[in-house]
N, C-alpha and C positions, 0 to 999 in steps of 0.2 A: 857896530854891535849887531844891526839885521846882518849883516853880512856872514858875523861868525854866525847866529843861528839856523842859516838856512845851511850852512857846511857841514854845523851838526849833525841835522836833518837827514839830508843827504850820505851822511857817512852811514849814519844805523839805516837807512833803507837798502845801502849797499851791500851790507853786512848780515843783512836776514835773507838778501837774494842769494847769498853766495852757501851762507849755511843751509840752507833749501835744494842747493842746487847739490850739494854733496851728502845730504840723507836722505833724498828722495827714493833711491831703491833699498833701503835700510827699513827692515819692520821695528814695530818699536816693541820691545822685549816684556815688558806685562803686559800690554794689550794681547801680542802673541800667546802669554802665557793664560790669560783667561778664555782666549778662543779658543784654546786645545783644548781645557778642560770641560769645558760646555760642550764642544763637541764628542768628548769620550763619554760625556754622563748620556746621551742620546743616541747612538751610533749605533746600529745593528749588527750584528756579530756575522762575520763576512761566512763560514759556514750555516748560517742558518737557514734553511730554505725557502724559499716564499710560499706564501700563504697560497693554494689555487684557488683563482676565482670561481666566484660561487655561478654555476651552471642550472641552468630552466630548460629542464626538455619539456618538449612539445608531447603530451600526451598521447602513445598511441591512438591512431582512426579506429571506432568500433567495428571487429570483425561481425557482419552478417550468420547468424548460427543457422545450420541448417534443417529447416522444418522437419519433423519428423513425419517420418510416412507410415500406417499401415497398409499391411501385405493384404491380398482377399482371403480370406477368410478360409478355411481348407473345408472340399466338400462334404458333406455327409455321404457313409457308406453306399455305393446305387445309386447316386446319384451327381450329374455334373457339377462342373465347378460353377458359380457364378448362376447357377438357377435358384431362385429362392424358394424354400420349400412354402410348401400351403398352409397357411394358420388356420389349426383346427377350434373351433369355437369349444368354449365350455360346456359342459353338459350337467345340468343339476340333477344331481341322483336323489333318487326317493330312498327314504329311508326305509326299511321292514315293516312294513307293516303290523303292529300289537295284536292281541288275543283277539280284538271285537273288530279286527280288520282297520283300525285307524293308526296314523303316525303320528308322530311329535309334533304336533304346530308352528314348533321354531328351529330353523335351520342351525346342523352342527348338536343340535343339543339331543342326547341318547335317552334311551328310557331308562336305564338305570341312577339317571343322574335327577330325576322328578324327585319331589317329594310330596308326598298328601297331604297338601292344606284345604282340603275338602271341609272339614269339621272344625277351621278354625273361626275362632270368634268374633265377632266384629264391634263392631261401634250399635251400639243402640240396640242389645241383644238379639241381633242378626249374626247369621251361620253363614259362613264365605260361599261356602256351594260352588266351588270351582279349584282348580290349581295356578297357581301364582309362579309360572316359568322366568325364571329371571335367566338375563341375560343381554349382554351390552345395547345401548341404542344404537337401533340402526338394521339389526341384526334381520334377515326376512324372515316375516310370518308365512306359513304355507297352508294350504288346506288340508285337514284331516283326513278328506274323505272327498268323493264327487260330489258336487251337489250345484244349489244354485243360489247368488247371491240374493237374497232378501229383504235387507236392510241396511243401507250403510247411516251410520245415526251418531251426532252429537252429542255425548249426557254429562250433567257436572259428574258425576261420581266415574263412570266408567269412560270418559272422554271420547275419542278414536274408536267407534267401533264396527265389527261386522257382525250380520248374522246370515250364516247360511243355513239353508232347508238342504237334508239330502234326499234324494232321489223318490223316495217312497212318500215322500213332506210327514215321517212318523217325529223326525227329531229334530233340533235347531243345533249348529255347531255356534258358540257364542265367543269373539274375539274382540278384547278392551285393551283400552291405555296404549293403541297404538300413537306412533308416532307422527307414523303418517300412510295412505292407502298406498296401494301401488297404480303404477303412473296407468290410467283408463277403466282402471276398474270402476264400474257400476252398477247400478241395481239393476237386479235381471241376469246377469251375466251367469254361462253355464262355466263350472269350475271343472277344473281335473285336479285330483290328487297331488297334491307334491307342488302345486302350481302356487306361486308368488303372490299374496294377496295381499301383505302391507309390509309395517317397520315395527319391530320393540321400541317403545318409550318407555312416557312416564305421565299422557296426557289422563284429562280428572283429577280424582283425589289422588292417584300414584305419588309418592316423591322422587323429585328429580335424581335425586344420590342413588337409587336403586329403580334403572327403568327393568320391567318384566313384563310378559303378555299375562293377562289374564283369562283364562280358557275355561268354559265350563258346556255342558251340554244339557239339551233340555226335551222329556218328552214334552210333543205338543198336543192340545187338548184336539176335540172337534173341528173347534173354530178357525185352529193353525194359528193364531198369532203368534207374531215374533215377539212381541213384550209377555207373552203368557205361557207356563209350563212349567213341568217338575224337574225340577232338577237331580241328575243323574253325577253320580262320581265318577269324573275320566281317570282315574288312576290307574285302577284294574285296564281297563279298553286301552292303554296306552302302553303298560309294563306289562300286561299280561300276570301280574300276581296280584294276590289275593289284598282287601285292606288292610293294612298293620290293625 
């Protein structure tokens, strides 16, 4: 009985070597038939071109631009190239002199352009007795006339001011609500005409929103004080026409 079992045995082991050995180059025909079709559903389409790979350039190097140059400058008529002419300094011109031989106190500004507030009113039934030049701060104050400085003086109402005596000491030229003197000036100082003596404000009672000189003149008594005298209308002395 083992005897027949192991013949069995051995017969089917023989029998699977032998069928092995004659399908071994043989595919097996749905295994084949699924492989094809898994490979059709993914396959690239033999004309289709490839994709180019995707390329990184390298940034051009920045070109150096080139500084721009100016030419020299071309000469003036008469004169070489490359010589630099001479800077002529400014000259501040006087302006004409009005009917009583005096000028505008404040530079730039014309006699035509004054107005008379000689008779205007004031505070505490006081009469102005002077003209009220308005015109930006900063603007230079000049002398009327020759004369000589007399007082340079602090006051609450009229702030910043000057008084000069002219020449004869018959009158006083009176100048307020400056801003500020001019740079040396002192007392004592001999003036000329037309010459630089402070700034337009708005120092005193002045308000800031409207700086003006405040200019009036005064005969002087005896005594000559600078605080004392009658006061005279510059209007006429400055336009040369008569009072409105």
């Amino acid at each position: 009985m083992r005897l027949a079992l192991v013949f069995l045995a051995g017969l089917l082991v023989g029998a699977n070597l032998v069928y092995f050995v004659m399908t071994r180059g043989q595919a097996d025909p749905d295994a084949a038939l699924v492989f094809q079709r898994e490979r059709s559903q993914h396959a690239v389409p033999a004309d289709t071109p490839a994709a180019p790979a995707e390329r990184v350039e390298a940034p051009a190097p920045p070109q150096d631009k080139p500084t721009p140059t100016i030419g020299p400058l071309p000469a003036e008529p008469g004169r070489t190239s490359g010589t630099p002419a001479p800077v002529e300094r400014p000259r501040t011109a006087v302006p004409a002199a009005g009917a009583g031989g005096l000028i505008v106190p404040v530079s730039g500004i014309a006699p035509a352009q004054l107005s008379n507030t000689f008779d205007d009113a004031r505070g505490q039934g006081r009469v102005h007795e002077a003209l009220d030049i308005m015109a930006p701060r900063g603007t230079p104050v000049v002398a009327v006339a020759d004369g000589t400085v007399e007082k340079l003086f602090a006051s609450d109402r009229g702030g910043l001011t000057i008084y000069q005596f002219e020449p004869s000491g018959r009158y006083a030229y009176y100048y307020a609500h400056l801003d500020r003197y001019a740079a040396g000036l002192a007392e004592g100082d001999r003036l000329r005409q037309g010459q630089v003596i402070g700034y337009v404000g708005s120092t005193g009672n002045a308000s800031d929103d409207a700086p003006h000189l405040h200019f009036g003149i005064f005969a002087l008594g005896p005594e000559k004080r600078w605080w004392e005298g009658t006061a005279i209308n510059p209007y006429p002395l400055l336009t040369g026409r008569p009072t409105p």
